[in-house]
N, C-alpha and C positions, 0 to 999 in steps of 0.2 A: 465333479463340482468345479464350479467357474470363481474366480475371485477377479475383482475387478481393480486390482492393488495387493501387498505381499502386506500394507497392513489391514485389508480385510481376510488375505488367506490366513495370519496368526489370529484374527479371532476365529475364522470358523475352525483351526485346529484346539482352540482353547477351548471353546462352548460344544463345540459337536464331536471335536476328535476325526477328522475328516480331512486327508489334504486336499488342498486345491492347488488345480491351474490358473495363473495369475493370466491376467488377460486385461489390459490397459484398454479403457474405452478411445474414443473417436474423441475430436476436438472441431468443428464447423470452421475448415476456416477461410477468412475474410481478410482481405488486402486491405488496410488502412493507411492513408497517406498521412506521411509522418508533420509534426508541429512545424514549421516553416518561419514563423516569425511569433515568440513568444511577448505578450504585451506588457508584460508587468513583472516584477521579483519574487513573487509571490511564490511558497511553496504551497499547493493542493495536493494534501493526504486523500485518498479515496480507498474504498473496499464495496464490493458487492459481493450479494449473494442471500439466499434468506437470514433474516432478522431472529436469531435461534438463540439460544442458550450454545455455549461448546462452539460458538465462533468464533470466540476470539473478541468481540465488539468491546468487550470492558477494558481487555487490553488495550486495544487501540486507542481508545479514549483515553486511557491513565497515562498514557504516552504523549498522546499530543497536548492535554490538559499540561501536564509537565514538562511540556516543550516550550507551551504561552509561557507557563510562572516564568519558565528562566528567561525567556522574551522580553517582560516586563519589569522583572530586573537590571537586565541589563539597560535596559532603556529608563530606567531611572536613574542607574547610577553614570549615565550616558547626561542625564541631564544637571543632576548635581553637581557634575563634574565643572562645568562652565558657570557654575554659581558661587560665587566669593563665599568662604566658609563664616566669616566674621560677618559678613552682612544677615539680616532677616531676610528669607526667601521673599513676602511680598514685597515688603519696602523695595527690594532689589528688584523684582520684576515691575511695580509700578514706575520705579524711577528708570527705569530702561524699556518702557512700553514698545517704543516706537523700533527700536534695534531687535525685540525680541519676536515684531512682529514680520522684520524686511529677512532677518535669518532661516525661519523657519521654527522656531524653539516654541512660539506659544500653540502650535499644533501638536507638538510632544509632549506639550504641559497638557494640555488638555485631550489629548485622546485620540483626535482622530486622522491620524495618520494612517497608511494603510496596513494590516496585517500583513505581517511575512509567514505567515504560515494560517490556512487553514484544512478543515477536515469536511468530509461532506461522505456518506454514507447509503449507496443505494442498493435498496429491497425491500420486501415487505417480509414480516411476521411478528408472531407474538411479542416481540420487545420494539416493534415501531413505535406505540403509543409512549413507554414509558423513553426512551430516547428523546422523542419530542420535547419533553416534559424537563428530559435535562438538557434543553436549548441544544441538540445538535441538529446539524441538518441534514436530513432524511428526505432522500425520494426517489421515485421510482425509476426501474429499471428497466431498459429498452437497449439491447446491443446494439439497433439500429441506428438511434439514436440519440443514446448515452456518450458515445466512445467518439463518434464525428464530433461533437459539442467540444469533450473534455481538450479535443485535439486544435479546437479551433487559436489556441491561442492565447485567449483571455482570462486562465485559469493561473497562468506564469508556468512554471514548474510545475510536472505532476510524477509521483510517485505512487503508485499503489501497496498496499499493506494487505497479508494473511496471516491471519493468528490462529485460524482454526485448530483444535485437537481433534475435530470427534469427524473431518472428511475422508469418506473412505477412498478419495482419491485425490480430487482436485482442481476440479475443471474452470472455475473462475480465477485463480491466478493464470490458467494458461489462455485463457481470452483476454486478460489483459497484457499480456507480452506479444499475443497476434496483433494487440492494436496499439503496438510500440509504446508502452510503459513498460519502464524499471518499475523491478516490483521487490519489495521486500517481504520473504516470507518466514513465517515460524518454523521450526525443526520438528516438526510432529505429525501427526498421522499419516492419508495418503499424498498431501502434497510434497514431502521430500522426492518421490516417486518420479516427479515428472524434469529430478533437476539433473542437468548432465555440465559438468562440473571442467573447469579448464576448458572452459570453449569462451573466446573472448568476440565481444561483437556491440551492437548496441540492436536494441535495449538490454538490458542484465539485470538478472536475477541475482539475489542475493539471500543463501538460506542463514538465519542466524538463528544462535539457542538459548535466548531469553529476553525478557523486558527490555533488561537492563540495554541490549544490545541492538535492541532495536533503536531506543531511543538515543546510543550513542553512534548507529548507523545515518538517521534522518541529521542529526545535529553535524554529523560531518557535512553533509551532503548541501545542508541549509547555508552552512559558512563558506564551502568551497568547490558547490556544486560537483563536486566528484565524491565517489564512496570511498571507505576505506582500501589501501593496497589490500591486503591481508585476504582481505575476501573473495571467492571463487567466482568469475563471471559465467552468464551464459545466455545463450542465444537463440532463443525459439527459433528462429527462419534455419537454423544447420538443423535442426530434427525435427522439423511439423509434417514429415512425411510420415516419422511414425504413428502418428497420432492420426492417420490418415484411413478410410474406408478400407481400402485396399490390404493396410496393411492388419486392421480387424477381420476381414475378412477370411487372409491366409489363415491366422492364429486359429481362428477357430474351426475350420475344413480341420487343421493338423491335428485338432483335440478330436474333430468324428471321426476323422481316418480312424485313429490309435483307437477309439471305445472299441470302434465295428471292427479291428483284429482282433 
């Protein structure tokens, strides 16, 4: 029996009693030219993949969700801070109309400043609909055309996120490092699998083991555009050979050899 990751071979030894040969699939890959000139500060969180239960997607949301509140915190106390404590806040902004508008401050009073971080999430399935519904932005996937877009520039920063538990390997975080995104993933199922650890390069992966650390992974990264030291980098372009036909191909010749002695 074939396993296509060592966390599908422990289940089929837990439900079947059966070992397997672990056997890593293929990866398609595609030369993407890297960001060149990014236009704006902006950090874009992204994830694809189907829209399922066991991906990870609530995560991801309760992370960035919590990324805004502290955003908008900050940016309040950002604003308070240049407002006389003794004064009434209108009185004080009416009586200073004109300085708070040659500053910049009545676009922070009111809102529309740009976002320093957003999320955007592309695939379809059973939780497209209810996603919608909690105002994220959803839509569809095209590697042809997804990955050239995100790359053009006008996204600012882009980081991708995996949260999955239930992938029995992991092939969409490693389509997003062929198309030079840092990606942060979660410590569980088959996507730890594809991570090879102490290889420093750009882009980089980063596996961490929980919420908590995801969201204190992005919040470094949002303040000082580097990750944490601490954490292991890695570099798809030093192993996309393995991932490669050629090398699916031997693996499995070596499993018919060994049946047929």
């Amino acid at each position: 029996m074939i396993a296509t990751s060592h966390f599908i071979a422990e289940k089929v030894q837990n439900y079947c009693w059966r070992e397997s040969k672990v056997i890593h699939p293929i990866v398609e890959i595609k030369e993407y030219q890297q960001i060149h000139s990014i236009q704006n500060d902006t950090l874009t969180l992204f994830t694809h993949g189907r829209l399922e239960a066991g991906k990870g997607l609530d995560m991801i949301i309760r992370v960035f969700q919590r990324i805004k509140k502290e955003e908008l915190k900050k940016k309040k106390e950002g604003i308070l801070s240049v407002i006389p404590a003794q004064a009434g806040i209108q009185a004080w902004i009416k009586e200073r109309k004109d300085d708070i508008e040659l500053t910049g401050l009545d676009s922070r009073l009111h809102g529309s400043d740009e976002n320093r971080i957003n999320l955007i999430i592309f695939g379809t399935g059973s939780l497209e609909s209810e996603l919608r519904k909690q105002g994220i932005d959803v839509r569809p996937f095209d590697r042809e055309s997804t990955f050239p877009e995100l790359l053009t520039g006008k996204y600012g920063h882009i980081l991708s996120v995996y949260c999955s538990e239930i992938d029995g390997f992991g092939i969409a975080p490693l389509e997003s490092q062929m198309a030079w995104f840092s990606t942060v993933i979660l410590d569980r199922a088959g996507a730890r699998e594809t991570i090879v650890t102490n290889v420093t390069g750009v882009p980089v992966w980063y596996l961490v083991e929980s919420e908590d650390e995801i969201f204190s992974t992005i919040c470094t990264y949002m303040n000082k555009k580097v990750f944490p030291k601490k954490m292991s980098n890695v570099n798809f372009y030093h192993h996309k050979d393995y991932f490669s036909l050629s090398r699916l191909s031997s693996d499995l010749l070596s499993v018919i050899n060994k049946t047929e002695d």
